[in-house]
KEMAR-882152 format. One record per residue (C-alpha): x, y, z; residue number from 1. Coordinates in Angstrom, 2 decimals. Layout:
<<X; Y; Z>; NUM>
...
! end
This chain:
<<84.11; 123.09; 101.73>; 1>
<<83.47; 121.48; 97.96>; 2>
<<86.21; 123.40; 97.03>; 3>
<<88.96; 122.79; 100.02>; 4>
<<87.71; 118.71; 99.30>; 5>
<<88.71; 119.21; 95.50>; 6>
<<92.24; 120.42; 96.57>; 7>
<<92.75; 117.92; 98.77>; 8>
<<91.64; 115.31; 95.95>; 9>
<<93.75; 116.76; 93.14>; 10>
<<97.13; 116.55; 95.34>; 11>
<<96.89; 113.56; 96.91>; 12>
<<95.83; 111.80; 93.50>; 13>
<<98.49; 113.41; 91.80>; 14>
<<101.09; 112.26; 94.31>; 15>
<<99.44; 108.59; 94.16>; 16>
<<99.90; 109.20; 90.62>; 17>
<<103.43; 110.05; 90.30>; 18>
<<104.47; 107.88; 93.11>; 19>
<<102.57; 104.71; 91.66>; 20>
<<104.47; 105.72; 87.79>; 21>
<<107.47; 105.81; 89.26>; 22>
<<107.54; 102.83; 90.88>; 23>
<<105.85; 101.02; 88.15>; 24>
<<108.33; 101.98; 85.88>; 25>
<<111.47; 101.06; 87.94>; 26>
<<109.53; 97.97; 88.70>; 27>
<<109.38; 97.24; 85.02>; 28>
<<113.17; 98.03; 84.50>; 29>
<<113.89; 95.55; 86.79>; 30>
<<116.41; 97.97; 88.43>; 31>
<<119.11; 95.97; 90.24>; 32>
<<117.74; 97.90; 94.05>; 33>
<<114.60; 96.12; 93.26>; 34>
<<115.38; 92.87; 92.64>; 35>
<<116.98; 92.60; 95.52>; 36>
<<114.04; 93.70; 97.16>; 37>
<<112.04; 91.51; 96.44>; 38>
<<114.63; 88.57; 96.82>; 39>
<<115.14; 89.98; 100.24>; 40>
<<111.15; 90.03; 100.57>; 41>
<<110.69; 86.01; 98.84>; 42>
<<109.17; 86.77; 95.84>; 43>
<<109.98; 86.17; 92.24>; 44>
<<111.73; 88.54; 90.14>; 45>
<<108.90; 88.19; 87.57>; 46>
<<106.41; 89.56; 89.76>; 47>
<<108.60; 93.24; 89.09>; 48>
<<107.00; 93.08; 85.62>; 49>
<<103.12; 92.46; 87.03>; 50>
<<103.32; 94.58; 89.31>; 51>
<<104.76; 97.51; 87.30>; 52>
<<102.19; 97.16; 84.54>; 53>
<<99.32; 96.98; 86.96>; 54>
<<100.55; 100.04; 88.26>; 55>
<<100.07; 102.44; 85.39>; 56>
<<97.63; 100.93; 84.03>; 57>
<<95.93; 101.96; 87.45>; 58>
<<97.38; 105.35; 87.24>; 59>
<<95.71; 105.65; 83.98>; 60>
<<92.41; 104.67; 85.35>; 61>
<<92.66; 107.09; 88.34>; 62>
<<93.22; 109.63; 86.23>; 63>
<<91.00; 109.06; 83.26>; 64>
<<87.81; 111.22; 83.52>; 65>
<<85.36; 108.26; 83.05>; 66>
<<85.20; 104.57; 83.66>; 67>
<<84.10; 104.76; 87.97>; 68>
<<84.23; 100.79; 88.27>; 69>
<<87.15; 100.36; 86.81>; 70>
<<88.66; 103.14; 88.87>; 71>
<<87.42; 100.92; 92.22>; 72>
<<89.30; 98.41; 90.92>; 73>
<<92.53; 100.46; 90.17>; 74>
<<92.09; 102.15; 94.24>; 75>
<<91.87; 98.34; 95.49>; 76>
<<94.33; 97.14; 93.45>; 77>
<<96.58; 99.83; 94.83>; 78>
<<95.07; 99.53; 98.58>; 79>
<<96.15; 95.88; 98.39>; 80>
<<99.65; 96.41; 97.28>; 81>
<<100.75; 98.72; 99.23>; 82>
<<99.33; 97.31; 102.65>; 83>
<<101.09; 93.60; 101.03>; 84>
<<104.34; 95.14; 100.73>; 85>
<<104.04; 96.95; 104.67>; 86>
<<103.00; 93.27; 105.92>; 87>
<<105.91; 91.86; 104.14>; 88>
<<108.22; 94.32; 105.28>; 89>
<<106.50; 94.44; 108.89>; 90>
<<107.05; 90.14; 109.19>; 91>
<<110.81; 90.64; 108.47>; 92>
<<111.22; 93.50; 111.02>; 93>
<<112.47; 95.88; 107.87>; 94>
<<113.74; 99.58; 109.01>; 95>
<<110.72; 102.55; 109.08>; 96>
<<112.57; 103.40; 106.25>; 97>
<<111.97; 100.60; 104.09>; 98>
<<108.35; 100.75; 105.13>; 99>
<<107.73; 104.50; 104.89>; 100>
<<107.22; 104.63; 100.80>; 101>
<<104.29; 101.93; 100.78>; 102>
<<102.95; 103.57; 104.08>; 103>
<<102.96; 106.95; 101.59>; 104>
<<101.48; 105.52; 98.88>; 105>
<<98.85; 103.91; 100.99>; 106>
<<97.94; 107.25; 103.03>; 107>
<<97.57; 108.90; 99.57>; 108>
<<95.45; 105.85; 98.16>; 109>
<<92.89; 106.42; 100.73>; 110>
<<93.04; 110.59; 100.90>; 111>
<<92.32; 110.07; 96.63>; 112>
<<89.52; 107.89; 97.65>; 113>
<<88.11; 109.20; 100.45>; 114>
<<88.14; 112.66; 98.34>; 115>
<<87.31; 111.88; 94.63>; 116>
<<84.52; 113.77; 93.62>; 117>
<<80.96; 112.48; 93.08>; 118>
<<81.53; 112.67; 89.39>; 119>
<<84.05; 109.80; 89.76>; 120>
<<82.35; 107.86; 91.81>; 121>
<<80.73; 104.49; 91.35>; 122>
<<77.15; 105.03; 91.52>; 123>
<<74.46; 102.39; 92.39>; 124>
<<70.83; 101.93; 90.29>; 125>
<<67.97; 101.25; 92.57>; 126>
<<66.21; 99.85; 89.81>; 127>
<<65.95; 95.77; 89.77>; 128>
<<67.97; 94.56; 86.93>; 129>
<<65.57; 92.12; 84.45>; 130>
<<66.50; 88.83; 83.32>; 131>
! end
């Protein structure tokens, strides 16, 4: 079972990973089919160039060995996009096909999650913290 869970991890991150590079990248371009996305979707062109960064740098931290709270943050940070841009195309009655690559990336966001092993998890100290 530890094994077939550790599969399942390592594909689904690395399709979150190549999916969120991708994007990131393009979305740092400022490709011409993505400003017109977001036109068509209200929001400033210069949110292309946020957004991009955030997403490798998030890629980095899912990948990166060490670092478990910062990898939370990176798997939320991604959560949140994603489901943003299906509620954004969802209130303007886009196409499935519009929605379908967020919907992806969101389904993979949770599998890596869901998944990671307990080695990159965040793990919690019982022990009372002193002033």
């Amino acid at each position: 079972m530890a094994k077939r869970n550790k599969i399942i991890y390592w594909i689904a991150t690395l399709w979150l990973s190549l999916g969120m590079l991708s994007t990131g990248i393009v979305q740092i371009l400022k490709r011409n089919e993505e400003i017109t996305m977001m036109k068509h979707l209200g929001y400033p062109e210069y949110l292309l160039m946020i957004l991009g960064i955030w997403k490798i740098l998030g890629v980095i931290a899912v990948l990166s060995p060490k670092f478990p709270l910062l990898k939370e943050w990176a798997y939320a940070g991604f959560f949140f996009t994603m489901s943003g841009a299906i509620i954004s195309h969802l209130i303007l009655k886009d196409s499935f096909g519009d929605i379908a690559p967020s919907l992806l990336l969101l389904v993979l966001t949770m599998i890596s999650w869901c998944f990671r092993p307990a080695s990159r998890k965040l793990t919690h100290s019982t022990t009372p913290i002193k002033p």
